[in-house]
C-alpha positions in Angstrom: 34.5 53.6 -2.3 35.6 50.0 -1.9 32.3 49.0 -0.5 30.5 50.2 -3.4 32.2 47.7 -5.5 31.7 44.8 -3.7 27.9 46.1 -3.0 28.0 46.2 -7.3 30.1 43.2 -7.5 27.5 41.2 -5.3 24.3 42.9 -7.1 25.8 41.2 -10.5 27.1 37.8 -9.0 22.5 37.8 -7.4 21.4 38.8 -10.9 24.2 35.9 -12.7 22.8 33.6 -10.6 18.9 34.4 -11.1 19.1 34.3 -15.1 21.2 31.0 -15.6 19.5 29.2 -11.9 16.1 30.4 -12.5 15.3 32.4 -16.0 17.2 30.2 -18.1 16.1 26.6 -17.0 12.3 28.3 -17.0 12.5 29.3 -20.4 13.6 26.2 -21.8 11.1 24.4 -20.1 8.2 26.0 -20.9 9.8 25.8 -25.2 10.1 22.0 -24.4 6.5 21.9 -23.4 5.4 24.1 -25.7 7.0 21.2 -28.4 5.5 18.3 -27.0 1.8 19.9 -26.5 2.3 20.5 -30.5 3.6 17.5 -31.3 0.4 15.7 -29.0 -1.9 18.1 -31.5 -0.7 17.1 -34.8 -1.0 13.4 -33.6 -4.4 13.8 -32.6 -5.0 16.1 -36.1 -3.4 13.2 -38.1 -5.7 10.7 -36.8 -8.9 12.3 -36.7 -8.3 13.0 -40.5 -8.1 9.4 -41.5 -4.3 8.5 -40.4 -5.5 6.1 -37.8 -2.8 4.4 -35.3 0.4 4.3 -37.2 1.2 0.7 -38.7 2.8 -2.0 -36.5 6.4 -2.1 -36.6 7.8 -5.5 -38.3 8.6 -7.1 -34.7 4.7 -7.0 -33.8 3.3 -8.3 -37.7 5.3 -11.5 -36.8 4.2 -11.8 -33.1 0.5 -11.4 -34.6 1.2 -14.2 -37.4 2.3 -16.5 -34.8 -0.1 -15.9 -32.2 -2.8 -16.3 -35.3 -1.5 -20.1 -35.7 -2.0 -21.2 -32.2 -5.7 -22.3 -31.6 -7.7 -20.4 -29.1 -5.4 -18.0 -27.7 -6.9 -15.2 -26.3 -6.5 -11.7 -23.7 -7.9 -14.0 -20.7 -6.7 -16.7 -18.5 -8.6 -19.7 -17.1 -8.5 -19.4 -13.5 -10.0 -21.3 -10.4 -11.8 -19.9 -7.8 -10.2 -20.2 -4.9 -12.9 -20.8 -1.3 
């Protein structure tokens, strides 16, 4: 009779440890995906109807303005060819 208990006892400490090491983690996982993938669409939605790239935070307009005052400043850097 005893043994029937613990047999019980250890079938509900297995099925404990399945939902909150296995069931739970999976299902949270897949919502947080499931939120990013939507958030991804409405980006892509918002720009293809005319929202372009969102504007440049304050930091970069004044990194622009004073790159713009410098005189040929450019993505490229002269090098030498080393033989």
């Amino acid at each position: 009779m005893i043994i029937r208990y613990i047999f019980y006892a250890f079938l509900v400490y297995l099925g404990y440890r399945f939902i909150v090491g296995f069931v739970i983690p999976v299902f949270k996982t897949t919502r947080q995906v499931k939120r990013q993938f939507r958030d991804i669409q409405e980006r892509m939605q918002q720009q293809q109807h005319g929202g372009g790239y969102p504007e440049a935070t304050p930091q970069q307009n004044t990194s622009q303005k004073n790159s713009s005052g410098n005189s040929k400043v450019g993505d490229y850097l002269d090098f030498e060819e080393v033989k």
